[in-house]
Steps between C-alpha positions, in 0.01 A plus 500: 500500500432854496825733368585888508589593162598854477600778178704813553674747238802618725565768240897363518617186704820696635302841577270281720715286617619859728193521574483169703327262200649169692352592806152524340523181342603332801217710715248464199613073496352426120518195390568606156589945428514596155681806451455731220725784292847355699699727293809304567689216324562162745881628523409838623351310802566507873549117661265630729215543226608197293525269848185642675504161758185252428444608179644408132517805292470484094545799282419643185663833409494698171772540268542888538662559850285703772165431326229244582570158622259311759592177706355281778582335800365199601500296842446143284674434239304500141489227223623719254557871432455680130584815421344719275128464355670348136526839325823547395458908432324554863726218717831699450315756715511268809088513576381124584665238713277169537529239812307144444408355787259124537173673402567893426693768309651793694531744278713822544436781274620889439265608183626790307419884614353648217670835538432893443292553224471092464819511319472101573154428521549239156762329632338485862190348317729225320606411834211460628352276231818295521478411858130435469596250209757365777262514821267318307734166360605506885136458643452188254670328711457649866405805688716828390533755818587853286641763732668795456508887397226482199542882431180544495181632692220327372221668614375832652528331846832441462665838528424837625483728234389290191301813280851713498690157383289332243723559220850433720696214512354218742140650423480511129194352351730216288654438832178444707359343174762256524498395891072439403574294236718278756236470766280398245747250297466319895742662754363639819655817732514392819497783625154596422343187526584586879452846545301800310579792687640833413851597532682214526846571301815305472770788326466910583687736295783635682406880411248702700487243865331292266559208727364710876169600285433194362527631131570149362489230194392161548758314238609221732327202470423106550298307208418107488335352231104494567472135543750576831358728651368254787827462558582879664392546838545886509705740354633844650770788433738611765467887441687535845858335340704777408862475296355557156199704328328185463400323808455075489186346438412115595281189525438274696503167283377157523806300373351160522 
């Protein structure tokens, strides 16, 4: 059975929530959402977000209030549900939330923004090799869907001016470094297994029209190990979905 999976940083649960979130995820009918930088403990929740009708919602928020966070909503329910990526130092940040399910992983992720001047860039790197450690006990045992905002453009392709930004956060060489060294440790973007043309973005700053020019990142993303691959039919991003600076990418997945 084929299943729409989709990823969307909402850039604040409750800001988007104004901006008509349920009605997109009713329109948009996933069968599983994951939802990145929620910026909202489960208590500072509508009943109308936590009670979204046909789908179970699980959450993951960081320990610092208004920061981070990411959860998912699901139409069936899943086997089991971790959260975190088992590092202690990087989990109290809210970034990963993990659904089993018979023979995948859904994996929900917010990586770290490596900030001005890459103030974080070391800690963004731990991360990264963390939930590659994680990613990679996970697809021992079945397929592991990765999907979120990756904070990253990996390649020239992938955003619009990438000479002025090679030294900026999301475009640093030890960032792009990184996302090469997981393609080649076995994970796939989907993205680009699909598609290889120019100017295709998934977040626009919100400076300068960014968003009406098409002056955009692509940091959004789906991954599946390399052995799974068969299993995605397509995969697409919604650039018309507004609410956030991000817009939702997807896949269309074979679940059986």
């Amino acid at each position: 059975m084929e299943k729409n999976f989709v990823s969307w940083n909402v850039n604040g649960i409750r800001a988007v929530e104004k901006k008509g979130f349920i009605d997109t995820v009713i329109q948009m009918n996933p069968d599983i959402i994951g939802i990145q930088e929620t910026k909202a403990q489960k208590e500072q929740l509508s009943q109308e977000l936590l009670n979204i009708k046909g789908y179970h919602a699980f959450w993951n928020s960081a320990e610092k209030k208004g920061y981070s966070g990411v959860a998912v909503y699901t139409k069936e329910s899943p086997m089991s549900v971790f959260k975190g990526i088992n590092s202690p130092e990087h989990d109290i940040e809210g970034r990963a939330i993990t659904l089993e399910y018979d023979s995948y992983y859904f994996v929900n992720l917010y990586f770290p923004n490596a900030q001005d001047k890459l103030k974080r860039i070391d800690y963004k790197i731990q991360f990264n090799d963390a939930l590659l450690t994680y990613a990679n006990q996970l697809r021992k045992k079945k397929t592991v869907i990765l999907c979120g905002d990756f904070n990253v453009a990996h390649k020239p392709i992938d955003l619009a001016n990438p000479k002025r930004n090679e030294n900026n956060a999301g475009y640093s060489p030890q960032e792009r470094e990184w996302f090469s060294k997981f393609i080649q440790a076995g994970y796939a973007d989907t993205f680009r297994h699909f598609n290889d043309q120019l100017n295709q973005y998934t977040w626009w700053s919100y400076r300068f029209n960014a968003r009406a020019k098409n002056i955009g990142w692509r940091i959004d993303y789906f991954c599946v190990d390399q052995k799974s691959l068969n299993r995605v039919k397509d995969a697409c991003i919604y650039p018309e979905i507004m609410g956030s600076d991000h817009c939702p990418v997807g896949i269309q997945f074979h679940s059986d």
